[in-house]
C-alpha positions as CSV (number, residue, x, y, z in Angstrom):
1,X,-8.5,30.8,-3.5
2,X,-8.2,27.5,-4.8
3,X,-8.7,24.3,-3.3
4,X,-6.5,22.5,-1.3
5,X,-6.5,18.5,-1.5
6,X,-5.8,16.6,1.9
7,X,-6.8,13.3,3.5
8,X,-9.1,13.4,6.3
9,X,-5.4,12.1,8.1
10,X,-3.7,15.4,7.0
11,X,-6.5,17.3,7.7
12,X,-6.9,16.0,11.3
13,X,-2.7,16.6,11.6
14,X,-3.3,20.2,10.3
15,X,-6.0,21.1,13.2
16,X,-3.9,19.1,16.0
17,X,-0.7,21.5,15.1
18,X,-2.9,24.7,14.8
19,X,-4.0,23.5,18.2
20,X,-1.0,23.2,19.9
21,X,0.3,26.3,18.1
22,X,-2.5,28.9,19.7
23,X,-2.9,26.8,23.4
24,X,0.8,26.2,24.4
25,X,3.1,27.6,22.0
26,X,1.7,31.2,21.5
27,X,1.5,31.6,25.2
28,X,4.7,30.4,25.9
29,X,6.1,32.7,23.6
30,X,4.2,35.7,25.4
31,X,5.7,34.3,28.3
32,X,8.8,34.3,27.6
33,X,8.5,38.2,25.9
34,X,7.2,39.5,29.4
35,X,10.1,37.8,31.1
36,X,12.9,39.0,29.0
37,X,11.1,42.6,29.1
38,X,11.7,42.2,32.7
39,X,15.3,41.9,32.5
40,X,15.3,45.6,31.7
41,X,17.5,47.3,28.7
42,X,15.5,45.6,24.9
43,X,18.2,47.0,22.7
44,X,20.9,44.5,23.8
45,X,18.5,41.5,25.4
46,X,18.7,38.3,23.3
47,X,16.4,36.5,24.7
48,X,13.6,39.2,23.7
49,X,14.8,39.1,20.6
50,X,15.2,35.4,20.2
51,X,11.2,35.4,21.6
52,X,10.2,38.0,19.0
53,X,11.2,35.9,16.0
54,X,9.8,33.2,17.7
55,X,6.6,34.6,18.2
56,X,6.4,36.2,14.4
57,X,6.9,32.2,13.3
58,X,4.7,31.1,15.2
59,X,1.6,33.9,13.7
60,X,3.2,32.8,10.6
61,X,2.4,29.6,10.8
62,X,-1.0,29.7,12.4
63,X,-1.8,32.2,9.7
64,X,-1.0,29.7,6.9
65,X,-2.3,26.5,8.3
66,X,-6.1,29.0,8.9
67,X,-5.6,29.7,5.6
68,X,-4.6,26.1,4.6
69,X,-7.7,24.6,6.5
70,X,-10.2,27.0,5.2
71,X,-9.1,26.3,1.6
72,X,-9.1,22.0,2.2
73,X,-11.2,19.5,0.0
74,X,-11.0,16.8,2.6
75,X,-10.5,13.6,0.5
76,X,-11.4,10.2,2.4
77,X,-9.2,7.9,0.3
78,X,-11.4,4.7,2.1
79,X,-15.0,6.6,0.0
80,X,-12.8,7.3,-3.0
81,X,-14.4,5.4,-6.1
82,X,-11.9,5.9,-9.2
83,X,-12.5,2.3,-10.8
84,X,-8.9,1.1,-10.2
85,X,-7.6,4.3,-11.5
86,X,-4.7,5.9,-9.5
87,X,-6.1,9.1,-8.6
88,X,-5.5,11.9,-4.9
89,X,-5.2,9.0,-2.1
90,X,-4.7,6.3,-3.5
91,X,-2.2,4.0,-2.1
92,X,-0.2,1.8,-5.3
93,X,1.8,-0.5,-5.0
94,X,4.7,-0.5,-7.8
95,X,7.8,-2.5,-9.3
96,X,10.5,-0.8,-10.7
97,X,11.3,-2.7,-14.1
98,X,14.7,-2.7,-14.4
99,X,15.7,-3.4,-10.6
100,X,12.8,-5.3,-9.9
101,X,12.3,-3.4,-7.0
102,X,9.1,-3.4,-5.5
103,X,7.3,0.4,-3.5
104,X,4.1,1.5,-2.0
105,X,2.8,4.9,-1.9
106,X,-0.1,6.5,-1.1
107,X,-0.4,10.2,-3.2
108,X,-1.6,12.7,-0.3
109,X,-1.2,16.5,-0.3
110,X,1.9,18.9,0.3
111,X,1.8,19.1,3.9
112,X,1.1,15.5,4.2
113,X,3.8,14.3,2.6
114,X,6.2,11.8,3.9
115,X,8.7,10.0,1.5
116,X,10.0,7.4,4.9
117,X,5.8,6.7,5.5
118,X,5.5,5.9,2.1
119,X,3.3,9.5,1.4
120,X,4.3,10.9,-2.1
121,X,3.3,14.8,-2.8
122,X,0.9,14.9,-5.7
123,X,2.8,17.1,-7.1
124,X,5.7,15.1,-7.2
125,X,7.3,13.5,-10.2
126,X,6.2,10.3,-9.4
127,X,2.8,10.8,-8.8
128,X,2.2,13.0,-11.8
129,X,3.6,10.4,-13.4
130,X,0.5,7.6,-12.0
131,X,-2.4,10.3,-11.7
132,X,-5.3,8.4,-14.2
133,X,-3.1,5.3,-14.9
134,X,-4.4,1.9,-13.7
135,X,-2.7,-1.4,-12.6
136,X,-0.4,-3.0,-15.1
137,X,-0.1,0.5,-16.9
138,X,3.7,1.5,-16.8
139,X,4.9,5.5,-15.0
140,X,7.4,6.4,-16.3
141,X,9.4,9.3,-14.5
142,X,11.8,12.1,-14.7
143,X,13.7,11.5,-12.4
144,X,17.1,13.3,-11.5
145,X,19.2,10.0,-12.1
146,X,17.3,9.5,-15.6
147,X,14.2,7.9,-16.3
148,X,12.9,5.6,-14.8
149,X,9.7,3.0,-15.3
150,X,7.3,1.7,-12.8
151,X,4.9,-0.7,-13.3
152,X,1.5,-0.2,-11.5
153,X,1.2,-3.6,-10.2
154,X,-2.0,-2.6,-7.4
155,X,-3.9,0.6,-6.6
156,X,-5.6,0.5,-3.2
157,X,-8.3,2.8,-1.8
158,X,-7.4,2.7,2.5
C-alpha cells in the first residue's frame, strides 16, 4: 500500500476520531441494537434497522481511518526544509493577478482538507499547480471558470 501524506495535525485529528469512534460511538451503537432487539418482532423494527446501518458505518469507517493511519508519512510542515520551494505543508501565500486578490493556503492531505481553514488537498488543482514552484513563480490553474494565475508571493513552513 502506498503512502499516505498527513501533517502531524491531521494525523493527530485522524487518531482523536478513531478514538471516539471505538470508545463511545461503537458502543452506543450496540446499545441501541440490544434495545431495539428488545422491542421484540426485527422484520418490521426501524430502529434496529436504523442501528444496523449505523453500526456497518461506523466499522466502515474505523476500518478505513486503521487503514489510513497505518499507511501515513507524518509530515511536520515546521521540520520541512524545501529551500523556499512549495512543496506537502507548506503554507503560501498568493495574489491572483488579474483581481488582485490576495489567499493563503497551506497544501495538507485528503482528509485534512479544509477550503474555509485555508487547507488545500494536494491533489487539488491548485496545489498541483504550486508543488516545486517558489515565491515570485506564477500557478497557473485549471480552473472550472477558466484559467486562472497566481502569483507565489510567500511560501511558509509553520
Amino acid at each position: 500500500m502506498p503512502t499516505i501524506p498527513i501533517t502531524t495535525r491531521g494525523f493527530e485529528k485522524l487518531k482523536t476520531e478513531l478514538h471516539r469512534l471505538k470508545t463511545v460511538d461503537r458502543p452506543g451503537v450496540i446499545n441501541a441494537i440490544s434495545e431495539a432487539r428488545a422491542q421484540g418482532d426485527l422484520s418490521e423494527n426501524a430502529e434496529y434497522e436504523a442501528a444496523k446501518d449505523r453500526q456497518g458505518f461506523i466499522e466502515g469507517r474505523i476500518q478505513e481511518i486503521e487503514g489510513k493511519l497505518s499507511a501515513a508519512q507524518i509530515i511536520d510542515p515546521t521540520s520541512v526544509d524545501a529551500n523556499g520551494k512549495v512543496v506537502f505543508g507548506a503554507t503560501v501565500e498568493l495574489e491572483e493577478e488579474t483581481t488582485g486578490e490576495k489567499v493563503k493556503y497551506q497544501i495538507v492531505g485528503e482528509d485534512e482538507a479544509d477550503l474555509k481553514q485555508g487547507l488545500i488537498n494536494i491533489s487539488s488543482p491548485i496545489a498541483r499547480a504550486m508543488i516545486g514552484k517558489e515565491e515570485g513563480d506564477v500557478a497557473v490553474v485549471e480552473a472550472p471558470g477558466g484559467v486562472r494565475r497566481f502569483e507565489i508571493v510567500a511560501v511558509h513552513y509553520i
